[in-house]
N, C-alpha and C positions, 0 to 999 in steps of 0.2 A: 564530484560524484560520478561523471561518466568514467572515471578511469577506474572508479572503485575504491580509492582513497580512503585508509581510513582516519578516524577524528573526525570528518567535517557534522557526522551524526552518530550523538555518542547512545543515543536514545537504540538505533541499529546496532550499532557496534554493541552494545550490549546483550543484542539479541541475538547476533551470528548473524544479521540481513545481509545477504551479497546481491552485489549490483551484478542483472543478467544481461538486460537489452534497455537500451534507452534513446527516444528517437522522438522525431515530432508526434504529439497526442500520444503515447506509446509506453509503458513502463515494463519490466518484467524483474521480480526480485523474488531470490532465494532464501527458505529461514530452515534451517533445521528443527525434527524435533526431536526435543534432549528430556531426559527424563523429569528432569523438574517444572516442565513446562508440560507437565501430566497434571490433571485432577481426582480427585478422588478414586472416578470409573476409569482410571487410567486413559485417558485419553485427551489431546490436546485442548486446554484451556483454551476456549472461545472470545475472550478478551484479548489474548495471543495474536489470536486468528484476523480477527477485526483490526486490528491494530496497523497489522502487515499489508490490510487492506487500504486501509486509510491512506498508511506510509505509502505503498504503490500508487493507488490514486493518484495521489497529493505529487510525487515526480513525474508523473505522463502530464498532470496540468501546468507544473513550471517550464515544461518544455516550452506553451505556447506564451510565457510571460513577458510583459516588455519589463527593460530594467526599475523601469517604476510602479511594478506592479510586486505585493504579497498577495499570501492567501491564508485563509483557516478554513475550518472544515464547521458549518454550522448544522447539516444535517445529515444523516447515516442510517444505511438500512441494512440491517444484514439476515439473509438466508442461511441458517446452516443443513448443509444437503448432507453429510454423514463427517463421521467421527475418524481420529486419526491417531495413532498410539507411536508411533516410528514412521522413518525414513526424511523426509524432505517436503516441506511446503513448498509450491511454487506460485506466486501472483502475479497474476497477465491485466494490464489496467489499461482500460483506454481514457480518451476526452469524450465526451456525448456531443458536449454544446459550451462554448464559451460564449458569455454574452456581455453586455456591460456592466451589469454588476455578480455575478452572478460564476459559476462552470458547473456543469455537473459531470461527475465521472461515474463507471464501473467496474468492477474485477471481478474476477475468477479467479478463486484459490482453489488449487488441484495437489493430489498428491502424488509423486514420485512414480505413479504406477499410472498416473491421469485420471484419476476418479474425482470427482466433481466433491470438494469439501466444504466451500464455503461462495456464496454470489454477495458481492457487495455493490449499493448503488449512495452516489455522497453528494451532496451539493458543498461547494465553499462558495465564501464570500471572496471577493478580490477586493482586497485593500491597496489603493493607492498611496504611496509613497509622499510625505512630503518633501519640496525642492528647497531647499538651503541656501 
């Protein structure tokens, strides 16, 4: 994923997500928006939105992973600050807190121009891997 690779998620690659920055606690990904990812008010579907948030989240928290650790996302909060009809999404995620069972993350999704679209805040779980 830091090279941008694609395949490794087909769930992105389906969305146009490009990898922007990715570093310890850190993420930052690009999504365009394409017309079909409009709803009714013409304007970017909100599920879209969240989504990209999660995904960003969810890579600033594997940054700080050891190799026997997973994660999923068991709770999510999202802000929408305004509406977005064209140009480019951008989601900037940090780490808050990793704990032992526990991470909680945030994002900010802005658009193209820097206007504040969407505030996300998430807790995962970290699942521990079994050893073989």
């Amino acid at each position: 994923m830091r090279s941008g690779q694609k395949g490794l998620n087909p769930f992105l690659d389906f969305l146009g997500v490009t990898l922007d920055e990715i570093k310890d606690g850190y993420a930052r990904f690009r999504m365009p928006v394409r017309p079909e990812y409009l709803q009714g008010a013409k304007s970017m579907q909100g599920g879209l939105i969240v989504a990209l948030a999660d995904e960003t989240i969810a890579h600033a928290m594997m940054t700080q992973l050891t190799p026997e650790e997973g994660l999923t996302t068991i709770e999510l909060k999202s802000n929408f600050l305004a509406g977005v009809s064209d140009g480019e999404l951008i989601a900037t995620a940090t780490v808050f807190k990793k704990g032992q069972s526990l991470v909680i993350g945030d994002c900010l999704v802005t658009d193209n121009k820097e206007k504040n679209v969407c505030r996300v805040s998430a807790t995962f779980l970290l699942l521990k891997k079994k050893r073989v």
